[in-house]
N, C-alpha and C positions, 0 to 999 in steps of 0.2 A: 504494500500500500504506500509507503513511505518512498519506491522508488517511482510512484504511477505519479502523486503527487507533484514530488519533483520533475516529472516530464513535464508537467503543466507548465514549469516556471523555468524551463531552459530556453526558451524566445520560440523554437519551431516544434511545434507539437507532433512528434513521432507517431503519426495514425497505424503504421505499420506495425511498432512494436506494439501500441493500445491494441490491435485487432488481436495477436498472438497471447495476451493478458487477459483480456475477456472473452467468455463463451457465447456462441453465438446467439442462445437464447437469456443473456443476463437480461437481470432488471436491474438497475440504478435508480433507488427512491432518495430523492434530497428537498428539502424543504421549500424550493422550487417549482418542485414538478417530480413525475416519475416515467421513467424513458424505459420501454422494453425492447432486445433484441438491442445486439451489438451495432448492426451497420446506424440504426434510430439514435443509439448511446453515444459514438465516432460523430455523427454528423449535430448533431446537440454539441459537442465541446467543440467542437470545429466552429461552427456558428458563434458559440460564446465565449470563445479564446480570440478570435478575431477584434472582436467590439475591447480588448486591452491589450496597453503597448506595452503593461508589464503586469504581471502579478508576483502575490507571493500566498503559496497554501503552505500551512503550515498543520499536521496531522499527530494526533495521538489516540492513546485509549485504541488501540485496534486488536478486534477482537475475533478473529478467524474459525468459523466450526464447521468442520468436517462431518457430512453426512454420508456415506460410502463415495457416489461418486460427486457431491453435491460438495459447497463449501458455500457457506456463506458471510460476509466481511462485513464487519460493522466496523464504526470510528468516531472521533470528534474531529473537526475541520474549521481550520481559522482561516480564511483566508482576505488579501488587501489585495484587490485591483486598480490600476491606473488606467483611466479610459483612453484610447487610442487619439480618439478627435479632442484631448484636454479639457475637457467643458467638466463643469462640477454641477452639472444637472443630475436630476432623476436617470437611470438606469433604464433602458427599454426594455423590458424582458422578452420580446417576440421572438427570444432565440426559444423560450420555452414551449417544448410542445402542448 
């Protein structure tokens, strides 16, 4: 989790390795929204990585449970973004599905 994070905040988000990290039927529920199915999950953070010229996630508390073939990850998540176009306006959310 702590290296998926940190992909977020190396400037080019690695869709390729995100794709081989998540299954292709994940769900990702975040107090946002909730995204099902990886290619839906990939194009969500691509959408909403784009709208910052930097971030920073910062992750703990993560809690990994293994169900035979099943795993499911929980965490706490800080994150600071800087918006791309500089404006210190309201956030658009329309990246959420």
């Amino acid at each position: 989790m702590d290296r998926y994070l940190r992909s977020l905040d190396d400037g080019v988000f690695d869709e390729e390795w995100a794709r081989a990290f998540h299954t292709e039927d994940v769900t990702a529920e975040m107090p946002i929204g909730t995204v099902h199915g990886r290619d839906a999950l990939l194009a969500h953070i691509r959408r909403g990585m784009a709208l910052f010229d930097r971030t920073v996630h910062l992750g703990t508390n993560a809690v990994i449970e293994v169900d035979g073939d099943r795993a499911t990850a929980r965490g706490a998540q800080l994150s600071t973004h800087v918006l791309a176009d500089g404006s210190d306006g309201p956030l658009d959310h329309s990246c959420v599905p």
